[in-house]
C-alpha positions as CSV (number, residue, x, y, z in Angstrom):
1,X,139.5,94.1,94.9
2,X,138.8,96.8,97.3
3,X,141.0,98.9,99.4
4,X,141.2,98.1,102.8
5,X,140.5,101.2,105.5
6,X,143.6,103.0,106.0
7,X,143.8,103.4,109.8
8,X,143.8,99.3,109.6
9,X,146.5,99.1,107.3
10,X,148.3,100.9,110.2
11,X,147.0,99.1,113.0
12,X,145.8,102.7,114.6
13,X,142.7,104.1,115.9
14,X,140.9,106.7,114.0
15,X,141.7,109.2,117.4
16,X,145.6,108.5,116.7
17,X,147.9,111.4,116.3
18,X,150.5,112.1,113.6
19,X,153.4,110.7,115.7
20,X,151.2,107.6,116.5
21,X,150.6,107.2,113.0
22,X,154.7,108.1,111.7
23,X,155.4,105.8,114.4
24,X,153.2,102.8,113.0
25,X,154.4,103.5,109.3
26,X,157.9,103.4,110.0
27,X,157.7,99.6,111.7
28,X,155.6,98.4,108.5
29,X,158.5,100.4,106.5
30,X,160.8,98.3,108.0
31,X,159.2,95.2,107.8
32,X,157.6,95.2,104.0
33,X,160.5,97.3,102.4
34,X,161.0,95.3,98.9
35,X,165.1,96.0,99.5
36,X,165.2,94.3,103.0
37,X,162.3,92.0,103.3
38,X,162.0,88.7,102.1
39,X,158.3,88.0,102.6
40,X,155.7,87.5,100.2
41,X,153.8,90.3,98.3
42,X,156.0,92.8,100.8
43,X,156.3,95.3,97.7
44,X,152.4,95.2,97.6
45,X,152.2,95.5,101.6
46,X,155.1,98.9,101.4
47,X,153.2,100.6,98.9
48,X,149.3,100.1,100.7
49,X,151.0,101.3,104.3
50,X,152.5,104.2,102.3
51,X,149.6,104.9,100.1
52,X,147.7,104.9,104.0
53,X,150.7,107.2,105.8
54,X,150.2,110.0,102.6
55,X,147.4,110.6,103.2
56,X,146.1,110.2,106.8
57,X,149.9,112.3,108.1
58,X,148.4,115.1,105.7
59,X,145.7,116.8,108.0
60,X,143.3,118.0,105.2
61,X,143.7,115.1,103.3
62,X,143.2,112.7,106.7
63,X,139.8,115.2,107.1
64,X,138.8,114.4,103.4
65,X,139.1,110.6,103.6
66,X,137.4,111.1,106.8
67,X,134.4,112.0,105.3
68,X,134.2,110.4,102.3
69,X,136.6,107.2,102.7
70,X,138.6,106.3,99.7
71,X,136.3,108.0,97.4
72,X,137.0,110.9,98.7
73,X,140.8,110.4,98.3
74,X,141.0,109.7,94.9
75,X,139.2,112.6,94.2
76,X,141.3,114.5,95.7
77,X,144.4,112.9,93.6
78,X,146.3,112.0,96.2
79,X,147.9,108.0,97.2
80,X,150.2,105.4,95.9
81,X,153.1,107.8,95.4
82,X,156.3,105.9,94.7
83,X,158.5,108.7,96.3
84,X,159.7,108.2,100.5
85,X,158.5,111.1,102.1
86,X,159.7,111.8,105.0
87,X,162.1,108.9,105.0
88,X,164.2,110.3,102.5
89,X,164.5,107.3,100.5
90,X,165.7,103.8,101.0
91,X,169.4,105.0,102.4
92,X,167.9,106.4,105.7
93,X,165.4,103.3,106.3
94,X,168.4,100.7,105.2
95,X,169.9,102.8,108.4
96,X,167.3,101.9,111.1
97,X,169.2,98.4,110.6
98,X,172.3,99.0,110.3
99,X,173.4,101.8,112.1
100,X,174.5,103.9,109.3
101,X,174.4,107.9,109.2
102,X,177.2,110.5,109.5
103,X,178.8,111.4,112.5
104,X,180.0,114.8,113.8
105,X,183.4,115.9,113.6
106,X,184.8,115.1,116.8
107,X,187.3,118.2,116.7
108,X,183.9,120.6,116.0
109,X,183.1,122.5,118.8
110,X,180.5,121.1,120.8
111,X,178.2,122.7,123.4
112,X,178.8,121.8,127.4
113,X,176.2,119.8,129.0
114,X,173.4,121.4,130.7
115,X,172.9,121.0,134.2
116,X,169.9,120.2,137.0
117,X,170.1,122.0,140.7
118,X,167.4,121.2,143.0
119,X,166.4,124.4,145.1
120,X,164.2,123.8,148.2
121,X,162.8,126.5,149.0
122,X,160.2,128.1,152.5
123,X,156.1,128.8,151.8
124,X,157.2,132.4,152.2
125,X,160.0,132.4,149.8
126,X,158.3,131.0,147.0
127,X,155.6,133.5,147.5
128,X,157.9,136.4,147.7
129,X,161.2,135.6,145.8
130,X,164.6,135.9,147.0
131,X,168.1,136.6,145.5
132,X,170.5,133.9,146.0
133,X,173.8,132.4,145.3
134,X,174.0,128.6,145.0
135,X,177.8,126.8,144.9
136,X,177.3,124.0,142.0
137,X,180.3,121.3,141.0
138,X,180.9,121.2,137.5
139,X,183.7,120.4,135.0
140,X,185.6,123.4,134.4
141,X,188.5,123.6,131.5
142,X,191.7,122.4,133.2
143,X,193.7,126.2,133.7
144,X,197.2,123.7,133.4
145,X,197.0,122.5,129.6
146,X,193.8,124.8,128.5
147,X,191.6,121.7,128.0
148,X,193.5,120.3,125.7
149,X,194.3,117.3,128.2
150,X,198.2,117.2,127.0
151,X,201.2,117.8,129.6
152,X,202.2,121.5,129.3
153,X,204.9,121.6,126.8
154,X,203.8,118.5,124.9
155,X,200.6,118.6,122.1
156,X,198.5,115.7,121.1
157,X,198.5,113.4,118.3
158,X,196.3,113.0,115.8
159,X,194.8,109.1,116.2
160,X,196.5,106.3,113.5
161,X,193.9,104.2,113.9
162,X,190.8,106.0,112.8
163,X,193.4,109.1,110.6
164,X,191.4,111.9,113.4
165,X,187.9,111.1,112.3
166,X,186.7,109.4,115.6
167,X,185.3,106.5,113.4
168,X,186.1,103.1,112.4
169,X,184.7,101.6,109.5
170,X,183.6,97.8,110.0
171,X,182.6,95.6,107.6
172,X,179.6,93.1,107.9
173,X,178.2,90.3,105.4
174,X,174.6,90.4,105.3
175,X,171.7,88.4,103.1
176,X,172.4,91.6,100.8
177,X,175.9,92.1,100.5
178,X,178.6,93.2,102.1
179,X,177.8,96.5,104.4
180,X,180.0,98.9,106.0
181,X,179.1,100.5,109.3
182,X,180.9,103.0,111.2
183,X,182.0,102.7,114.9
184,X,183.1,105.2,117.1
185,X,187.2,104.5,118.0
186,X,188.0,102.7,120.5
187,X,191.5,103.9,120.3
188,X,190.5,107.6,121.1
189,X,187.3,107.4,122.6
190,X,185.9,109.0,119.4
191,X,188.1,112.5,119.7
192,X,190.4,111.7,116.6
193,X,193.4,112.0,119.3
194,X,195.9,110.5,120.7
195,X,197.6,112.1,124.1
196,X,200.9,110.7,124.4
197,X,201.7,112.6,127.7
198,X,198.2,113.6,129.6
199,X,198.0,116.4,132.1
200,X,198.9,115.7,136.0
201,X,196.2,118.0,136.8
202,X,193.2,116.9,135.2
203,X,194.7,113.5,134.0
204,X,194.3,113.8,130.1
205,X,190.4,115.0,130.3
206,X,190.8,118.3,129.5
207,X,188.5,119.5,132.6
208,X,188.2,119.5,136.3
209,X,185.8,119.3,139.1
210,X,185.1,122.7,140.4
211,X,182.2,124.2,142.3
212,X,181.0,127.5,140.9
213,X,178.8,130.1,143.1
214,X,176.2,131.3,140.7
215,X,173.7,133.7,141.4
216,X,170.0,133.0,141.2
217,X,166.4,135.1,140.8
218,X,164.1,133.4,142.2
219,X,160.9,135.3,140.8
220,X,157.5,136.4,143.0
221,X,154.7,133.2,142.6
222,X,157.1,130.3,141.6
223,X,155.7,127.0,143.0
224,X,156.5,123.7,143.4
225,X,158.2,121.8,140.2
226,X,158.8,125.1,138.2
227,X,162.0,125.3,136.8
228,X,164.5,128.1,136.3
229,X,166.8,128.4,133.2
230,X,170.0,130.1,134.0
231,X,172.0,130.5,130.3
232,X,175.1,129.5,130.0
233,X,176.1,128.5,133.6
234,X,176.1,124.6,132.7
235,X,179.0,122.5,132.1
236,X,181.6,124.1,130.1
237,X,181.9,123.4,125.9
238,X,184.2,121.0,124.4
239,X,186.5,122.3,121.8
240,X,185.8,125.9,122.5
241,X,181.8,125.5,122.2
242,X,179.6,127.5,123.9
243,X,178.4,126.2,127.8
244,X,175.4,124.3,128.5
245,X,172.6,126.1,130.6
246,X,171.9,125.3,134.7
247,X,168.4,124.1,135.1
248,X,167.2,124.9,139.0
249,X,163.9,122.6,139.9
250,X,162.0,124.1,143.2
251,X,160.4,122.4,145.4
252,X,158.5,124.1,148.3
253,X,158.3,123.1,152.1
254,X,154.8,122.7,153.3
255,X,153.3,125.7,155.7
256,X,151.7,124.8,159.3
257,X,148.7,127.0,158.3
258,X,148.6,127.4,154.8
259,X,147.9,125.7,151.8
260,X,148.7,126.4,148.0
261,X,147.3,125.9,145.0
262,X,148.5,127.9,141.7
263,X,147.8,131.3,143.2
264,X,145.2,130.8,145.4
265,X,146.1,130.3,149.4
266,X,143.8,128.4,151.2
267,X,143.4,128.3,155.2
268,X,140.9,127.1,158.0
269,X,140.1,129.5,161.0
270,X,139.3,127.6,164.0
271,X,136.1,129.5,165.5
272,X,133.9,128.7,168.5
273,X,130.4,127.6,168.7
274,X,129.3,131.2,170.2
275,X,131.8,133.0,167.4
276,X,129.5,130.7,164.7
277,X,126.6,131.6,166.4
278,X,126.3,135.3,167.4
279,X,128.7,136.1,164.8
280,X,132.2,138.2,165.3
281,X,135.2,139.9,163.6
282,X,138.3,137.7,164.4
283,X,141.9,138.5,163.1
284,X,143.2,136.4,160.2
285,X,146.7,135.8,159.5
286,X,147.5,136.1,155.5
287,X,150.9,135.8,153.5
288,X,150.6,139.7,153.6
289,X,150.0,140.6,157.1
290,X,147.0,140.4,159.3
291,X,143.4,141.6,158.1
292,X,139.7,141.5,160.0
293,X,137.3,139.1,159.1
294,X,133.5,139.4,160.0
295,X,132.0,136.3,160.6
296,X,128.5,136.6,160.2
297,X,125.9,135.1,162.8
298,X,124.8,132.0,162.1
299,X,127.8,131.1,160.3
300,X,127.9,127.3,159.3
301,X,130.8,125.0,160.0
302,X,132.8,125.1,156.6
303,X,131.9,128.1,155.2
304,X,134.3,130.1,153.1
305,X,135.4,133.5,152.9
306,X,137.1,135.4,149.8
307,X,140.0,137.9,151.0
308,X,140.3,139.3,147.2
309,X,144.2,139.7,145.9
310,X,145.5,137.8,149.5
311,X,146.7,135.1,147.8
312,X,150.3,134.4,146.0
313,X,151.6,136.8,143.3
314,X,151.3,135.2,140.3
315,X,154.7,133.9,138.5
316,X,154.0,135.7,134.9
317,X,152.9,139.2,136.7
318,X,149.4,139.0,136.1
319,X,148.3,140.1,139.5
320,X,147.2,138.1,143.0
321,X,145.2,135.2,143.6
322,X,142.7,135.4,146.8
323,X,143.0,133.6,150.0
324,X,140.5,130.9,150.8
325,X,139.1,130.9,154.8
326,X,137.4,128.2,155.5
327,X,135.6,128.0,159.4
328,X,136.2,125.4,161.3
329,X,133.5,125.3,164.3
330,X,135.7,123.9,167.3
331,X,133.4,121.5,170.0
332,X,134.6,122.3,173.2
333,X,136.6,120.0,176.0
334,X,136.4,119.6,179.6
335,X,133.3,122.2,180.1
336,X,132.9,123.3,183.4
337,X,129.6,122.5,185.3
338,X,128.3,125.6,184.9
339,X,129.2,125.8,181.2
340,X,127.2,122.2,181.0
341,X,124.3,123.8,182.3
342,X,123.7,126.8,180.5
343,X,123.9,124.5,177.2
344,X,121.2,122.4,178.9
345,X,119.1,125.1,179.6
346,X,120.1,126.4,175.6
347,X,118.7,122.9,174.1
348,X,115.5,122.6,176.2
349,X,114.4,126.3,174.9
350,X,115.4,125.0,171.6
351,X,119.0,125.2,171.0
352,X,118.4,122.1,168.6
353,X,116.4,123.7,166.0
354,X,119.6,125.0,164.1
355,X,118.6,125.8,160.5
356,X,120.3,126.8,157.0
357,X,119.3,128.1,154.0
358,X,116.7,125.2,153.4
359,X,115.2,125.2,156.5
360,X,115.3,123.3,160.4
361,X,117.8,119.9,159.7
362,X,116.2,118.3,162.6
363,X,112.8,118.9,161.5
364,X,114.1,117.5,158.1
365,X,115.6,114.3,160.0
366,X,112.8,113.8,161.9
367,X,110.4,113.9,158.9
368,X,112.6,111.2,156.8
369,X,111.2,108.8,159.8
370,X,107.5,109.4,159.2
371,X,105.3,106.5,157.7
């Protein structure tokens, strides 16, 4: 009987990754495991998704079978290994249903939570950086019993229920046997302690709502949805572990004038028709100061100038982006008569034959109409 392809035995594509294809071996594990499952030929079923997972989670042997299907694999020597790879055997898939694994200590020292600040910041001060302090609430240990969450004076008990380990064992029938799983305590909330007197300050938690002033660097270049890692200045440890870390997410206000993208700024400079025309040096406002601009004569609406190294520093320290100057060509409103009639006078000695760099556009209109 011949093998079937091993990408169907998954149910992947051959474009899957190796999470996609750990993912779709551990539901067939699951479901064909000769200890748990009931149905028909599952032992056959376990080992063919197995043989499959080897050898396609195992890049040179996935390239192998690739190109020479399962010809190619048995000449290599590998599938149908009896061993669980990375499953580690049937204890850790008999867990997926059941809950099972060991839990922490709950008296071990555990690290504080981290924390997320959002930080809104002006055009200008994302461009440049800035130095700032930033008041953020967080749960501080409680300076009247230490974090301990006892009364001063008094000390906590260790819980009877669950003899300190923060776990209850419970026992469940099941179509194979008798199973014990662990729960956390509901006696002690999973600390392995009892607090017979709790703390008037911080009520038996062991920590209390303060806001903190810490300083932040906010570095040249940063740009909307960076993030900032500030060590150690997230919510304090439990049990004398270390604190968590204070993430700070930036978000940028939008400029009247400017645009951003990664480092380079973009702008549009208004010009007039005569400016486009005759040409002109106007004065362009950049995130660094003002600079001159030459507009050439015969400057098209939309063209774009390069001001080189005028756009934002960039975040890592690998120099400036450029500035983007686009022209805008602005028609003008409520002409005076006199205005009105030199433009006549313009367009009947040809002031409609405006060309670019592929010749007259009216000639080229007109032309599209001839038979």
């Amino acid at each position: 009987m011949s093998k079937r392809d091993y990408y169907d035995v998954l149910g992947v594509d051959q474009d899957a990754s190796k999470d996609d294809i750990k993912k779709a071996y551990r539901k067939l594990a699951r479901k064909y495991h000769p200890d748990v499952s009931e149905e028909e030929n599952a032992s056959d079923k376990f080992k063919e998704a197995k043989e499959a997972y080897e050898v396609l989670s195992d890049e040179q042997k996935r390239a192998q079978y690739d190109q020479f299907g399962h010809a190619g694999a048995q000449s290599q020597g590998f599938g149908g290994a009896q061993d669980f790879g990375d499953f580690g055997g049937f204890g850790d898939i008999f867990d997926m249903f059941f809950g099972g694994g060991r839990r922490r200590d709950p008296n071990a020292p555990q690290q504080g939570a981290d924390l997320q600040y959002t930080m809104t910041l002006d055009f200008e001060e994302a461009i440049f950086g800035k130095e700032t302090d930033v008041n953020i609430p967080t749960d501080e240990e409680c300076d009247t019993c230490h974090g301990s969450g006892a009364k001063p004076g008094t000390k906590t008990e260790t819980c009877s229920y669950c003899k300190g380990s923060g776990q209850l064992n419970m026992e469940q029938n099941t179509p194979f046997g008798r199973v014990v799983n662990r729960r956390v305590c509901h006696h002690c909330d999973g600390s392995g302690k009892i607090i017979p007197e709790k703390c008037r300050t911080c009520g038996g938690a062991g920590k209390v709502k303060q806001n903190k002033s810490i300083h932040i660097s906010i570095p040249k270049g940063i740009d909307e949805g960076h993030q900032i890692r500030v060590s150690g200045k997230g919510e304090a440890g439990v049990n004398g572990g270390p604190p968590g870390d204070l993430f700070v997410v930036i978000k940028v206000r939008p400029h009247e004038f400017f645009e951003r993208d990664g480092d380079q700024i973009y702008c549009e400079l208004p010009i007039t028709f005569a400016q486009a025309a005759l040409g002109d040096e106007v004065e362009v406002p950049t995130v660094h100061g003002k600079v001159m601009l030459t507009i050439p004569a015969g400057t098209q609406a939309g063209k774009t100038f390069r001001l080189k190294g005028k756009g934002a520093p960039n975040v890592r320290g690998y120099g400036h982006g450029d500035q983007q100057v686009q022209t805008k060509v602005i028609t003008p409103n409520n002409l005076t008569e006199r205005q009105k009639e030199l433009l006549r006078e313009f367009n009947e000695i040809g002031g409609n034959e405006s060309t670019d760099e592929q010749g007259s556009l009216f000639q080229r209109f007109k032309n599209a109409f001839k038979s």
